[in-house]
C-alpha positions in Angstrom: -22.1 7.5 38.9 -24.7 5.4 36.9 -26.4 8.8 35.8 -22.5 10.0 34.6 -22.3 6.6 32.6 -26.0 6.6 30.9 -25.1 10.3 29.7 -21.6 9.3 28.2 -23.6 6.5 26.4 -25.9 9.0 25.5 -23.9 11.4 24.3 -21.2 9.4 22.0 -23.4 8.0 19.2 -23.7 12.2 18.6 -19.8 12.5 19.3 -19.2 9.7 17.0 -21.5 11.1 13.7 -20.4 14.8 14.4 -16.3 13.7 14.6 -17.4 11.3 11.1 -18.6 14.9 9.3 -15.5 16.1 9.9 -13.7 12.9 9.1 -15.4 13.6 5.5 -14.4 16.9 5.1 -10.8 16.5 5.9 -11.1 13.6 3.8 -13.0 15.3 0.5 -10.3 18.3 1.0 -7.0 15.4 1.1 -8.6 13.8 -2.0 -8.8 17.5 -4.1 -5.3 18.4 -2.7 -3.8 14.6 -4.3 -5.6 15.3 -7.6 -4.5 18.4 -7.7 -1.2 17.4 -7.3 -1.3 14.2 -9.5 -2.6 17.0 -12.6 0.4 19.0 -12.1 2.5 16.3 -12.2 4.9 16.7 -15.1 4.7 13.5 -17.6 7.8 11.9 -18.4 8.9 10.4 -21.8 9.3 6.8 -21.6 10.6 4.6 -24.7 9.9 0.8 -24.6 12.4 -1.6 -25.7 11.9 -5.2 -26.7 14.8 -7.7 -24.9 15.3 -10.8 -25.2 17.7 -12.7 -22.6 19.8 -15.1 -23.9 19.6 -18.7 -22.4 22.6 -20.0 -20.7 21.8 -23.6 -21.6 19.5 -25.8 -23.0 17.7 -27.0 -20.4 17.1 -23.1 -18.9 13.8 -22.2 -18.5 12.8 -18.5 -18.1 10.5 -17.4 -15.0 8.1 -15.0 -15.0 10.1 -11.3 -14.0 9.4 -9.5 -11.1 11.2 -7.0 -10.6 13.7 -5.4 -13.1 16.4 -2.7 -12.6 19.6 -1.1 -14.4 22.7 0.1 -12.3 25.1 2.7 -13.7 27.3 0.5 -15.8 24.1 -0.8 -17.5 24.1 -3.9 -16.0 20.3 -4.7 -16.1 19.1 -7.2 -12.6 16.2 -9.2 -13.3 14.3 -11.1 -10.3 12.4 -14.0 -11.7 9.3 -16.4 -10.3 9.4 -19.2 -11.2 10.9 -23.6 -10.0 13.5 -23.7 -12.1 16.6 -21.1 -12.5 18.4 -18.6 -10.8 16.2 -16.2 -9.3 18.3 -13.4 -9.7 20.0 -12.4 -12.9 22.4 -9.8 -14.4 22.6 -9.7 -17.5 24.5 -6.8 -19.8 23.0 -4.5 -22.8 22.5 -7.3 -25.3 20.5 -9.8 -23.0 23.8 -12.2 -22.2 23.7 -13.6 -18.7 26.8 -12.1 -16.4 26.0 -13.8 -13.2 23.0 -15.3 -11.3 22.4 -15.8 -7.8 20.2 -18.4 -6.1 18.9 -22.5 -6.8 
């Protein structure tokens, strides 16, 4: 039983380093295979737009925005960081606050 035990020791260091060559082929091959994919990526036009939101008040403070997204009736959401203000905000083409959810 010892004997079985001091071969198994033996034996895995070489297991180990021969399973790691393989690990760095399959990994050199998935690396290829994403660039090749990324390259034949088509590149899709974007145009920038400056906005502005409009403050509700005269004590509102913006936050920084997280996270921004526009729904089908181009309502544009804006999550913000930040103490003070609503978190959440919708606000419509021309940067006028809708709604807000949140403090």
């Amino acid at each position: 039983m010892c004997l079985r035990i001091l071969a198994f020791l033996i034996c895995m260091p070489l297991l180990a380093q021969s399973a790691g060559q393989v690990d760095k082929e399959d990994q050199a091959k998935a690396a290829a295979d994403l660039r090749a994919r990324i390259e034949a990526t088509p590149t899709l036009s974007f145009d920038g737009v400056r906005f502005t939101v409009q403050a509700p008040g005269v004590s509102w403070k913006p936050g920084l925005v997280s996270w921004l997204a526009v729904d089908g009736n181009g309502t544009i959401y804006e999550l913000r960081r930040g103490e003070e203000g609503a978190p959440v905000l919708a606000l419509d083409r021309e940067g006028k606050l809708l709604r807000s959810r949140g403090n």
